[in-house]
C-alpha positions as CSV (number, residue, x, y, z in Angstrom):
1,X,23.4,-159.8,-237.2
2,X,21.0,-159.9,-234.1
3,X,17.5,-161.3,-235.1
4,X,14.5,-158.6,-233.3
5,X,10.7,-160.2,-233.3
6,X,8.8,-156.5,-234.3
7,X,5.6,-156.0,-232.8
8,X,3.3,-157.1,-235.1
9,X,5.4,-160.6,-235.5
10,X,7.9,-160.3,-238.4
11,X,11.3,-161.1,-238.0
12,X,13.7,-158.4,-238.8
13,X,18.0,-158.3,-238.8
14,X,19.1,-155.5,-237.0
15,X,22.9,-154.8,-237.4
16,X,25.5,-155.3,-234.0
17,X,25.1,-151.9,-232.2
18,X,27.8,-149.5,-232.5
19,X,26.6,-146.3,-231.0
20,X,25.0,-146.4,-227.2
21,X,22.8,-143.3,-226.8
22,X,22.4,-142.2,-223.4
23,X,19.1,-140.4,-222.9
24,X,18.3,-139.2,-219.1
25,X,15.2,-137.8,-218.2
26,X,13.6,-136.2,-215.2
27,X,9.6,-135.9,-215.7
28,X,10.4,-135.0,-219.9
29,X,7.2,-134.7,-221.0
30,X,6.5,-133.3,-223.3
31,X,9.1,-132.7,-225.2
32,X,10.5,-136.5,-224.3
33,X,8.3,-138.5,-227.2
34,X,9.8,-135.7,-230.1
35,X,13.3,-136.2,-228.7
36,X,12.7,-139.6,-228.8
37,X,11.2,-140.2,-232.2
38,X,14.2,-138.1,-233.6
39,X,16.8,-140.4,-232.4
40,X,14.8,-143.7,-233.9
41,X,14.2,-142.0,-236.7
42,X,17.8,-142.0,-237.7
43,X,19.8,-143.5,-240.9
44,X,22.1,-144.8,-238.8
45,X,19.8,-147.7,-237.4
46,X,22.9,-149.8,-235.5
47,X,22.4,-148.2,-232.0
48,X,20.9,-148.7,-228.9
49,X,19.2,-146.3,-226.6
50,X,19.4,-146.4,-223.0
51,X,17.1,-144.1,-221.3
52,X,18.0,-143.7,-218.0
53,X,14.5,-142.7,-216.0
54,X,16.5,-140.2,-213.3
55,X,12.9,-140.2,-210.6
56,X,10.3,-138.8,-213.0
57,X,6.8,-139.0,-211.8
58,X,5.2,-138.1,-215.0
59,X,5.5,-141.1,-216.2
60,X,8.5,-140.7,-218.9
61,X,9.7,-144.1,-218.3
62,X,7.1,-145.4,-219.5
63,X,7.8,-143.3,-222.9
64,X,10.5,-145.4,-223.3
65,X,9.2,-148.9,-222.6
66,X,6.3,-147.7,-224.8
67,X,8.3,-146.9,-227.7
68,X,8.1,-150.7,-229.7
69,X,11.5,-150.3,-230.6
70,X,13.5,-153.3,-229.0
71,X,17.2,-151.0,-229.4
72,X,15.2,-149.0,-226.8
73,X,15.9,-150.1,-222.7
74,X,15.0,-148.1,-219.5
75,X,17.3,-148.0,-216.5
76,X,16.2,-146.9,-213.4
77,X,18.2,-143.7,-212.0
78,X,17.5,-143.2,-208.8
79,X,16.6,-139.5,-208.6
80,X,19.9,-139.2,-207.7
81,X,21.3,-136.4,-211.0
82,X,22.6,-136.1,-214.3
83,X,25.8,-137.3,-213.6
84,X,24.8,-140.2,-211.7
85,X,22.3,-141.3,-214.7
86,X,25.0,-140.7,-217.0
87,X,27.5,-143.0,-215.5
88,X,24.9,-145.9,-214.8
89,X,24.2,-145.3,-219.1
90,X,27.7,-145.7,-219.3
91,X,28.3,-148.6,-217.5
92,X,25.0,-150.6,-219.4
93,X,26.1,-149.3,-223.0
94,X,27.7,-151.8,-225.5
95,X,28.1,-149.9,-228.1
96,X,31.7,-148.6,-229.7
97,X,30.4,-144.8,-229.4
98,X,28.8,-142.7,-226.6
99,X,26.2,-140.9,-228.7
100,X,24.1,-138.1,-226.0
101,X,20.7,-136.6,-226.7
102,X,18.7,-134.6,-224.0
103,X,14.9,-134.9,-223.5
104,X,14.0,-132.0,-224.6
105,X,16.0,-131.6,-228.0
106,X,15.9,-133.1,-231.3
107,X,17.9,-134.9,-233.6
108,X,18.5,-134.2,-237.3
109,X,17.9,-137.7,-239.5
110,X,21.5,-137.8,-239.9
111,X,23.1,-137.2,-237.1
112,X,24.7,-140.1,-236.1
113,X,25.7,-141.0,-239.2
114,X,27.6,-138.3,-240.1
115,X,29.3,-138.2,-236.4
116,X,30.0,-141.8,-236.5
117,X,31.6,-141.5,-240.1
118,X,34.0,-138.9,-238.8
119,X,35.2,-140.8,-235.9
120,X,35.6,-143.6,-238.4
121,X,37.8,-141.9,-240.6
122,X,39.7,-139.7,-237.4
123,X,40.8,-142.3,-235.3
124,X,43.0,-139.3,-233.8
125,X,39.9,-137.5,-232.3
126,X,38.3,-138.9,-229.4
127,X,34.8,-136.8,-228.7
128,X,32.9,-134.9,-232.2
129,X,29.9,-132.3,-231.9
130,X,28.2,-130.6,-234.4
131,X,26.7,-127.0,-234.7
132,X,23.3,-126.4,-233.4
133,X,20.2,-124.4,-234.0
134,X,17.7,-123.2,-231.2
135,X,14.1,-123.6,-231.1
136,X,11.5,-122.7,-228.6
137,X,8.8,-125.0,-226.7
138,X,6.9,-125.4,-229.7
139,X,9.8,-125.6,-232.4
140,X,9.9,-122.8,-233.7
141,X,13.5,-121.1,-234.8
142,X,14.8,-118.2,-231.8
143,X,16.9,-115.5,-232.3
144,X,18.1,-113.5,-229.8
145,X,20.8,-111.4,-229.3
146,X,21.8,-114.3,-226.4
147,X,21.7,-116.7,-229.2
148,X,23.6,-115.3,-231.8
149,X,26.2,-114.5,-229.0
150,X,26.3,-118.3,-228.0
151,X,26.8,-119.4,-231.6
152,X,29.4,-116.7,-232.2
153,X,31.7,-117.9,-229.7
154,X,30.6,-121.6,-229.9
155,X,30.8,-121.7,-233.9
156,X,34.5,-120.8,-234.0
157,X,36.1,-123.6,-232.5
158,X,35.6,-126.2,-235.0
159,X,39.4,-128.0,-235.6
160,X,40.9,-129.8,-232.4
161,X,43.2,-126.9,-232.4
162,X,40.3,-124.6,-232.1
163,X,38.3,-126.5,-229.0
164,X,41.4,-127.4,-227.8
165,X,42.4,-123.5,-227.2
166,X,38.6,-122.5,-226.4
167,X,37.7,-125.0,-224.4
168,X,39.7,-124.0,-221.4
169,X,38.5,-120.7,-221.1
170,X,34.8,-122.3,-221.5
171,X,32.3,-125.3,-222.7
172,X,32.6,-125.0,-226.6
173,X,30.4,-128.3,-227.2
174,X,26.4,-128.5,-226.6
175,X,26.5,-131.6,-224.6
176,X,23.2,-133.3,-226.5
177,X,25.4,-132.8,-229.6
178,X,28.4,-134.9,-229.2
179,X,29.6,-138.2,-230.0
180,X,33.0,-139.7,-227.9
181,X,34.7,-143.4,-228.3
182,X,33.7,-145.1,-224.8
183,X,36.8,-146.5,-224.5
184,X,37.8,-142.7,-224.0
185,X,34.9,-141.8,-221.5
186,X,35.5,-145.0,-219.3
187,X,39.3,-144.7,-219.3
188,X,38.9,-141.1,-217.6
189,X,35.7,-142.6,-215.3
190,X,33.0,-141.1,-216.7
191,X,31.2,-138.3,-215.2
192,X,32.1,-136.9,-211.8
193,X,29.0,-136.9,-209.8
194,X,30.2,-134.1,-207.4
195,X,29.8,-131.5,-209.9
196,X,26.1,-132.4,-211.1
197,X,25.5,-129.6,-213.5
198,X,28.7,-129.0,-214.9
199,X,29.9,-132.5,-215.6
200,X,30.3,-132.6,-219.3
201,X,32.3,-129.4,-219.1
202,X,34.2,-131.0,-216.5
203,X,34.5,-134.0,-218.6
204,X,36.1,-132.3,-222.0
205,X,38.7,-130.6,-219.7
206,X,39.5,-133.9,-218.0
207,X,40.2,-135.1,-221.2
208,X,42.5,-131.9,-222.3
209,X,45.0,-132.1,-223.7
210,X,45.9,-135.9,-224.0
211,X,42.7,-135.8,-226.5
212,X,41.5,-134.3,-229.6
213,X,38.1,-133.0,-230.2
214,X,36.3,-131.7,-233.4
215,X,32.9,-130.3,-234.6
216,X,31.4,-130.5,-237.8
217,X,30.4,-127.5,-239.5
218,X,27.0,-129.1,-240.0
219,X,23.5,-127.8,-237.6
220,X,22.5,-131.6,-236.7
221,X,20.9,-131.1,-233.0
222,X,18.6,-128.7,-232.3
223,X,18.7,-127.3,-228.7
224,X,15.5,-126.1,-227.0
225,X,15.3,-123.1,-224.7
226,X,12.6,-123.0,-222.1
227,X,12.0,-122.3,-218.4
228,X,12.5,-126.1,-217.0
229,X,16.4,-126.7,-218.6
230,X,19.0,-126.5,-216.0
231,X,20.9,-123.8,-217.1
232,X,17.2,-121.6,-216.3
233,X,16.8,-123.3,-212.9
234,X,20.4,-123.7,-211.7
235,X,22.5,-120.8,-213.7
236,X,24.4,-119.7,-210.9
237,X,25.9,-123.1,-209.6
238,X,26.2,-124.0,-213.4
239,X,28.7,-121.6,-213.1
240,X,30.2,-121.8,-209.9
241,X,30.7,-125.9,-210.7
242,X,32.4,-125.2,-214.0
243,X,34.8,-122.8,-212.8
244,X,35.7,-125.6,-210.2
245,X,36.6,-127.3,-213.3
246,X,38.4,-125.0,-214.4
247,X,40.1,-124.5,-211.5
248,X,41.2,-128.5,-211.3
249,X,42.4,-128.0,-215.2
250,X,45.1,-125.2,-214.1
251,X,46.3,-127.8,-211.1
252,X,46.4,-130.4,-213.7
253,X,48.4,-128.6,-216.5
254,X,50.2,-125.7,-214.7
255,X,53.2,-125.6,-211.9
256,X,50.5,-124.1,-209.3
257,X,51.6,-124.2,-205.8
258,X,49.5,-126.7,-203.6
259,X,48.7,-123.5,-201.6
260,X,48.4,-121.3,-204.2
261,X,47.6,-117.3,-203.8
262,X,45.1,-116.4,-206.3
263,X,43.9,-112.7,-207.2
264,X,41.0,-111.8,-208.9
265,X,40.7,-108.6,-211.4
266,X,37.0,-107.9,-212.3
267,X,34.0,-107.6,-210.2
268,X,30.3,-108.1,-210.2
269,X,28.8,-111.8,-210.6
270,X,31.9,-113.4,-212.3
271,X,34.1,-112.0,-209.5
272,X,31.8,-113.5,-206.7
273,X,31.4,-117.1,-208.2
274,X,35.2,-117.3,-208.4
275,X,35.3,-116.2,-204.6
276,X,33.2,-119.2,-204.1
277,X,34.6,-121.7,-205.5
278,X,38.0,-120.7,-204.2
279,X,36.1,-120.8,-200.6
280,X,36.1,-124.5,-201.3
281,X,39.4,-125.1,-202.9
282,X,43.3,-125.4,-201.1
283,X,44.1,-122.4,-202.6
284,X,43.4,-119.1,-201.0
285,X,42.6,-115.7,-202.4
286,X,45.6,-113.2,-202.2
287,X,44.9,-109.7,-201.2
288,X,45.6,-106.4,-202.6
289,X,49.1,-106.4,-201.4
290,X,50.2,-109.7,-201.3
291,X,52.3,-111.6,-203.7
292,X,49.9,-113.9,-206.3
293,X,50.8,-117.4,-207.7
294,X,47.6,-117.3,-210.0
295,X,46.0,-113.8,-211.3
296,X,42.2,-114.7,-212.8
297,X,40.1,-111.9,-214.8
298,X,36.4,-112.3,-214.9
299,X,35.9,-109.8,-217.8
300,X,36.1,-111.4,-220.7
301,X,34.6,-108.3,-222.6
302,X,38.7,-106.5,-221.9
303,X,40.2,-110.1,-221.2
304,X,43.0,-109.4,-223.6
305,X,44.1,-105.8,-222.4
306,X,43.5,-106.8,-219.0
307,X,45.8,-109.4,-218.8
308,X,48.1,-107.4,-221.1
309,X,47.8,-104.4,-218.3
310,X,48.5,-106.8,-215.2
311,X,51.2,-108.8,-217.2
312,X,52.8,-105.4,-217.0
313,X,53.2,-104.8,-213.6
314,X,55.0,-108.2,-213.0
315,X,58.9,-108.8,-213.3
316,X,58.7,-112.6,-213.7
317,X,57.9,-115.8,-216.0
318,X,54.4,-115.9,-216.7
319,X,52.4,-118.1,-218.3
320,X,48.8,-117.6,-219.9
321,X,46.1,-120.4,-219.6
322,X,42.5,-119.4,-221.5
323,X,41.6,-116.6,-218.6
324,X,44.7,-117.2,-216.2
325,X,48.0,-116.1,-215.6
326,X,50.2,-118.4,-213.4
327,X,53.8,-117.6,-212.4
328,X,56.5,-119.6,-212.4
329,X,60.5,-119.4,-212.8
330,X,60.1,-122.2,-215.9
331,X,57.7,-121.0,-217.8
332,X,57.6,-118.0,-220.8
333,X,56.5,-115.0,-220.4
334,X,52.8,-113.7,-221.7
335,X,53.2,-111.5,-224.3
């Protein structure tokens, strides 16, 4: 036990900590304090937070070193991203498990307990999640059809069989939900800086398929939806950076040619961010007449019958890879 002076001058024993929770924040208020106040207000009291002040000039540092609570410290973050702040929490934690919790969201009571008991008892899985709700700037329940449609496809991956299929094809996990062994997280290097908005996704499928994830079938984060999060401000290279990670997944797990021909099927928005990324990979899109190492469909609406319909067409091995087809002469055909 660790002996912690209070404020008003009692001595208290606080247990060893076991769960580091990394909490970045650029200018948080106001939604940092509630975020906050959730995570201290937890059954599970053996943690430590590290809020990682990422350039804020409204003063949500100083939310931190206000808080009273000695399991609370402030890093500096330099302005410098997500990632980055990430990685510097990372590096200062101590604790067994990585728990994360953005500024804006809240934590149910028993969160981390429940998380940390799973982990416990499945030493096989390396990262857990759980469901989520969604709330607006003041708290209150949304529904929208964008909402149910997120849940939908987030709620059915649950087993590590589940994420493990999903995942690929795209980020099942709400980052501010999840709880991952460190040992895990450092062994892979953390975060990758280069990808700033993307880097949990980028993350999970670095860890594919060596590790198992899971996610309880619990709501124990609530996720806030307002104009300021990143995925408002910075949708479109959101996407663009995750389908670079996808697009280092496939190299990782798949016989792809180091000058691989890649053609798209789909159009519109899906079509173009795929163009991009590829604009600033090694591989090199194929054209309408030339021979294709990698076919990628960016309708996931028809994603089945399209890849069905193209599958068709080919006289060779091919293999299917959440929205991919790769051809090779080792590897089964798609059915």
């Amino acid at each position: 036990m660790v002996r912690v002076r209070a404020a008003q001058g009692d001595v208290r024993m606080t247990p060893p900590t076991r769960v580091s929770v990394l909490l970045p924040v650029r200018n948080g208020l106001p939604h940092l304090r509630a975020a906050l106040r959730s995570v201290l207000a937890q059954s599970f009291t053996a943690i430590e937070v590290i809020l990682i002040d990422d350039g804020s000039v409204d003063g949500s540092g100083r939310v931190g070193l206000d808080s009273g609570d000695a399991r609370v410290r402030v890093i500096p973050g330099g302005g410098l991203g997500i990632a980055h702040a990430l990685n510097l929490g990372l590096a200062a934690a101590t604790g067994e498990f990585i728990a994360r919790q953005d500024a804006d969201d809240l934590s149910a009571p028993d969160r981390f307990a429940r998380l940390a008991r799973y982990l416990d008892d499945h030493p096989e899985v390396a990262v857990v999640a759980s469901q989520v709700d969604f709330i607006d700037d003041a708290g209150r329940p949304v529904h929208t059809p964008w909402t149910r449609a997120v849940a939908a496809q987030w709620d059915r991956a649950r087993t590590p069989e589940e994420i493990g299929t999903l995942m690929p094809l795209t980020c099942c996990l709400v980052h501010g939900s999840v709880m991952a062994r460190r040992s895990v997280l450092m062994a892979r290097g953390g975060y990758d800086e280069r990808l700033p908005v993307a880097q949990d996704y980028d993350l999970w499928l670095r860890l594919l398929p060596e590790h198992r994830f899971a996610k309880l079938d619990e709501c124990l984060y609530s996720f806030r939806i307002h104009s300021k999060q990143i995925s408002a401000s910075h949708g479109s290279v959101q996407a663009e950076h995750a389908v670079t990670a996808k697009l280092r997944y496939l190299e990782r797990v798949a016989p792809v040619p180091a000058a691989a021909r890649v053609r798209i099927f789909g159009a519109g928005t899906g079509a173009d961010i795929y163009r991009r990324a590829l604009a600033a990979s090694r591989w090199a899109l194929a054209g309408p007449r030339e021979r294709w190492d990698v076919a990628v469909f960016t309708d996931f609406n028809r994603l089945d019958a399209d890849m069905h319909d193209a599958a068709a067409h080919e006289a060779r091995p091919l293999r299917r890879i959440a929205n991919f087809l790769v051809a090779g002469d080792s590897i089964g055909v798609v059915s």
